[in-house]
TIMI-858264 format. One record per atom (N, C-alpha, C, CB): residue in three letters; x, y, z; atom name; residue number from 1. Coordinates in Angstrom, 3 decimals. Glycine has a CB too. Layout:
R	r	px	py	pz	a	k
R	Ala	X	Y	Z	CA	NUM
...
END
This chain:
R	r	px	py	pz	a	k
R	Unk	10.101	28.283	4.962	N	1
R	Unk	9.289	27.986	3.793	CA	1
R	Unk	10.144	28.037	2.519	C	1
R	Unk	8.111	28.973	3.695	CB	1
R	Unk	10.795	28.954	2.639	N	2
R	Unk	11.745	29.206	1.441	CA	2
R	Unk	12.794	27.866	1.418	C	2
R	Unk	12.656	30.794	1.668	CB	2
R	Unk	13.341	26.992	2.429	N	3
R	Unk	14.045	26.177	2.261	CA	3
R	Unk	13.076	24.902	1.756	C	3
R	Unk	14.853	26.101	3.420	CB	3
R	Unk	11.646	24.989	2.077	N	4
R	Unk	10.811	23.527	1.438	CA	4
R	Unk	10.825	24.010	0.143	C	4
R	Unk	9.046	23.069	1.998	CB	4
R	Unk	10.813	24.743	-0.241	N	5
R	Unk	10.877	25.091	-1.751	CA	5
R	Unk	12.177	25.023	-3.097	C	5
R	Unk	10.543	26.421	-1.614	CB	5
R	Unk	13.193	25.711	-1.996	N	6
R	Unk	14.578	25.047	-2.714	CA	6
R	Unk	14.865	23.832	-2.877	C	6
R	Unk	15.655	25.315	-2.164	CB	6
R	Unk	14.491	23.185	-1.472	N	7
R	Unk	14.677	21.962	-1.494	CA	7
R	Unk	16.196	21.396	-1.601	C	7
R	Unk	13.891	21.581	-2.470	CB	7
R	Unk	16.838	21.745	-0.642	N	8
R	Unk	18.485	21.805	-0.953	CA	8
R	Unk	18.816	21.636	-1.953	C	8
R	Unk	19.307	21.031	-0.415	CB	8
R	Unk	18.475	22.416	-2.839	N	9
R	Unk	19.249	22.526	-3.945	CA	9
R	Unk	19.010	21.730	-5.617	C	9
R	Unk	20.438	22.110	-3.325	CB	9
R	Unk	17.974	20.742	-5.339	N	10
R	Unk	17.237	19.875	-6.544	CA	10
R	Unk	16.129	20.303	-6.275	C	10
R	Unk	17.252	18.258	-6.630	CB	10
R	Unk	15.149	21.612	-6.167	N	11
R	Unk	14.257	22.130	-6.596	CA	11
R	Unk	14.097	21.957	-8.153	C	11
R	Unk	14.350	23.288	-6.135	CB	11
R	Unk	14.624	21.928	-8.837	N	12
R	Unk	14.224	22.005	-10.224	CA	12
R	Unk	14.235	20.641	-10.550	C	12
R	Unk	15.107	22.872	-11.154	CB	12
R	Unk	14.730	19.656	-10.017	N	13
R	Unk	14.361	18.609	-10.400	CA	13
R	Unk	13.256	17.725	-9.909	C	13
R	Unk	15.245	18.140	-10.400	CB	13
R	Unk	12.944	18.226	-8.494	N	14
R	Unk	11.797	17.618	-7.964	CA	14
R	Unk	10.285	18.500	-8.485	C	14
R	Unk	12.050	17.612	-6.257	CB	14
R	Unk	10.262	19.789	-8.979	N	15
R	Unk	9.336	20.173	-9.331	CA	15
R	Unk	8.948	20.112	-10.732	C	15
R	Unk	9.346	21.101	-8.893	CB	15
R	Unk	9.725	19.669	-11.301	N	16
R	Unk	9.771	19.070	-12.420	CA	16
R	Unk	9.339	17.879	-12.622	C	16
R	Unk	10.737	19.086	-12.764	CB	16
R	Unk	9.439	16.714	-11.994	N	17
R	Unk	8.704	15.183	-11.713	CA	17
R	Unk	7.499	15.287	-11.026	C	17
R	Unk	9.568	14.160	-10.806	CB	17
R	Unk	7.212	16.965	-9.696	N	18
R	Unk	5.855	16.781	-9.933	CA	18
R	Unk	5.152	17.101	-11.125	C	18
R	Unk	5.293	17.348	-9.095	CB	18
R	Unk	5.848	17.832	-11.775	N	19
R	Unk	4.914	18.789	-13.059	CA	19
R	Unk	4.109	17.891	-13.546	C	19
R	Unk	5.761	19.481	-14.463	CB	19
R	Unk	5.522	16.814	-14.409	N	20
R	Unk	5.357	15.836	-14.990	CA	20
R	Unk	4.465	15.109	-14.851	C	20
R	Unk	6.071	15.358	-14.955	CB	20
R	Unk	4.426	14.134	-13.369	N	21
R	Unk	3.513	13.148	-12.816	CA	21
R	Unk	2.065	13.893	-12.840	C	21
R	Unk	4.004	12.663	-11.261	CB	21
R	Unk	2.148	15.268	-12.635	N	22
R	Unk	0.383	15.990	-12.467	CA	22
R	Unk	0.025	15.875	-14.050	C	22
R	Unk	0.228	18.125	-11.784	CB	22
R	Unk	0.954	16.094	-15.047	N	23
R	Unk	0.637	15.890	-16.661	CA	23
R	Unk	0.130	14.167	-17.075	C	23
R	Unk	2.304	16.304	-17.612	CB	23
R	Unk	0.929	13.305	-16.533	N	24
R	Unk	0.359	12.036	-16.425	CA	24
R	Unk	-0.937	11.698	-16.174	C	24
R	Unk	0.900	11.496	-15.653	CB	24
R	Unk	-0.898	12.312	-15.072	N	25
R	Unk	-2.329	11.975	-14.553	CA	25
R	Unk	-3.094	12.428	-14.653	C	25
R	Unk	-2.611	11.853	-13.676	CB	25
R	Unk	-3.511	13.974	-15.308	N	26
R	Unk	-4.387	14.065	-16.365	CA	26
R	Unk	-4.542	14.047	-17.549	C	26
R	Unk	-4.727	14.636	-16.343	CB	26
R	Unk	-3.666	13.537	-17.999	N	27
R	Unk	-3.749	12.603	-19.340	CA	27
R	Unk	-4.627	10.988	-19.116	C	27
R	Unk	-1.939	12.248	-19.823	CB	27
R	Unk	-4.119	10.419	-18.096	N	28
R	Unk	-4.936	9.585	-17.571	CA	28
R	Unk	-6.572	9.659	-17.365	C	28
R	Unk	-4.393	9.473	-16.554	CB	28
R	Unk	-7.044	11.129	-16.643	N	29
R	Unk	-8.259	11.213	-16.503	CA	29
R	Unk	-9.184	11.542	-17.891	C	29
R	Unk	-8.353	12.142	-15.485	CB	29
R	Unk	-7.975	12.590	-18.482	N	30
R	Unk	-8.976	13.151	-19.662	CA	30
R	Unk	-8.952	12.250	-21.249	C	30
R	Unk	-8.418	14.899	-19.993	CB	30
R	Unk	-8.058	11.585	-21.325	N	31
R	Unk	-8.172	10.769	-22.466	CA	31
R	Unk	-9.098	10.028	-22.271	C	31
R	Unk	-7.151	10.078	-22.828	CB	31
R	Unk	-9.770	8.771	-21.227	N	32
R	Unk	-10.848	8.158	-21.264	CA	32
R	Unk	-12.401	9.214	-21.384	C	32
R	Unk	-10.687	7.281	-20.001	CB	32
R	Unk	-12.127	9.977	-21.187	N	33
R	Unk	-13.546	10.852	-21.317	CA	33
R	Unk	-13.534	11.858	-22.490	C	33
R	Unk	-13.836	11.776	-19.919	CB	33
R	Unk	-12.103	11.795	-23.016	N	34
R	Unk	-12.483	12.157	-25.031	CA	34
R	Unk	-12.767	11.413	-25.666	C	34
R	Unk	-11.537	12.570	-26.057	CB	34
R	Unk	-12.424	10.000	-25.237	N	35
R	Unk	-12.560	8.760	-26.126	CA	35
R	Unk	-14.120	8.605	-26.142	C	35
R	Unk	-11.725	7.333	-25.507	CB	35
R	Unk	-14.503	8.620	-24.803	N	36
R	Unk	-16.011	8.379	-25.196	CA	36
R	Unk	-16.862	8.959	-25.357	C	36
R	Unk	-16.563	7.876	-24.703	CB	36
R	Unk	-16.616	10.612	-25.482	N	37
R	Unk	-17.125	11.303	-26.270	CA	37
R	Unk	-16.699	11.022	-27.611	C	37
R	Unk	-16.976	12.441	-25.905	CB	37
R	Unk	-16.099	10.739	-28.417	N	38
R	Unk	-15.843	10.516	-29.720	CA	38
R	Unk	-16.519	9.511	-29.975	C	38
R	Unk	-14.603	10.381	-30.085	CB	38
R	Unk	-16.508	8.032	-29.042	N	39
R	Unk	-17.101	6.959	-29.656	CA	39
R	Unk	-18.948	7.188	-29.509	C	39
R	Unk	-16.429	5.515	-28.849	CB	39
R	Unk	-19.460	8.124	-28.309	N	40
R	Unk	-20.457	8.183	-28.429	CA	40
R	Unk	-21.243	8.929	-29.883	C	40
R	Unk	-20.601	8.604	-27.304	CB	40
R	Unk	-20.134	10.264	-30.292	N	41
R	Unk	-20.633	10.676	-31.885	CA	41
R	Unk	-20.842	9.789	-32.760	C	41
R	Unk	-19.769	11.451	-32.625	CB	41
R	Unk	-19.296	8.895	-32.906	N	42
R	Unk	-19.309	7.692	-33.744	CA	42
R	Unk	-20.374	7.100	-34.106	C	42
R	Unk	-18.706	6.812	-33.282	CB	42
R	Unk	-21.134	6.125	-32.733	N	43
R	Unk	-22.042	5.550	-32.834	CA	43
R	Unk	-23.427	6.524	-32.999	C	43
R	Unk	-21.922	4.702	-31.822	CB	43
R	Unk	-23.717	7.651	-32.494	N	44
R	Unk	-25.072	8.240	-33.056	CA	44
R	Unk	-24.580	8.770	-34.670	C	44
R	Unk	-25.729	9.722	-31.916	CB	44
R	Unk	-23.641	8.880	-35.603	N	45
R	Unk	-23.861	9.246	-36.822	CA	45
R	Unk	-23.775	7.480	-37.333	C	45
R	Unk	-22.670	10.535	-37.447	CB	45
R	Unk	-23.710	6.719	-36.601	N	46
R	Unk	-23.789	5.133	-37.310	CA	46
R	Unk	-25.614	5.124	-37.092	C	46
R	Unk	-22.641	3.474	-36.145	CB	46
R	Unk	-25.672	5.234	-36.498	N	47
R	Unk	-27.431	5.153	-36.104	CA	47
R	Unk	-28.317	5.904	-36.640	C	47
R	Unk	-27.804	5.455	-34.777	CB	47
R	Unk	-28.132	7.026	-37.252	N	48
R	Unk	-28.622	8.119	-38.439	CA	48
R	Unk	-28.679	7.446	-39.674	C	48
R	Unk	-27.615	9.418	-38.673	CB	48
R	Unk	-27.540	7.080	-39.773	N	49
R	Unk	-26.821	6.288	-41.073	CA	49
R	Unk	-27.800	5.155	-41.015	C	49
R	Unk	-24.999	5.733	-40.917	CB	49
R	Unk	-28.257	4.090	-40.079	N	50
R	Unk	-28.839	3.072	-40.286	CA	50
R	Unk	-30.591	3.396	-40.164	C	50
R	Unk	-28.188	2.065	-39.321	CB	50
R	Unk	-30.828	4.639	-39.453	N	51
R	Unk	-32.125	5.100	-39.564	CA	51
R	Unk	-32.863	5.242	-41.443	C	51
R	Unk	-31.967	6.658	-38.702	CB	51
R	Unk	-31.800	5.904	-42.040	N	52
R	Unk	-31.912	6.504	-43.088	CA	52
R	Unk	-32.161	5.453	-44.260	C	52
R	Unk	-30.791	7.338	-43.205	CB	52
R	Unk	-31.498	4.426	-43.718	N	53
R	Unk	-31.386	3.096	-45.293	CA	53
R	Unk	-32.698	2.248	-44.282	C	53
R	Unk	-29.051	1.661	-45.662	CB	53
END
């Protein structure tokens, strides 16, 4: 077990590209679901705004 982990010797570089790639890819998941929480505020203070006039 200890040798899947060293990984002859580029352990730090392969756990490092996973780090990376796992940071990608939730950047991937969670940016589309801040965005539309933001655009959903957006549009209900546009709709207040147009209630009001």
């Amino acid at each position: 077990m200890n040798e899947f982990f060293h990984m002859g010797g580029y352990a730090f570089y392969v756990w490092t590209s996973y780090g990376l790639a796992l940071l990608v890819l939730l950047a991937n998941v969670l940016s589309p679901i801040l965005l539309k929480k933001k655009l959903l505020s957006q549009l209900a203070r546009r709709e207040q705004r147009a209630g009001r006039s």
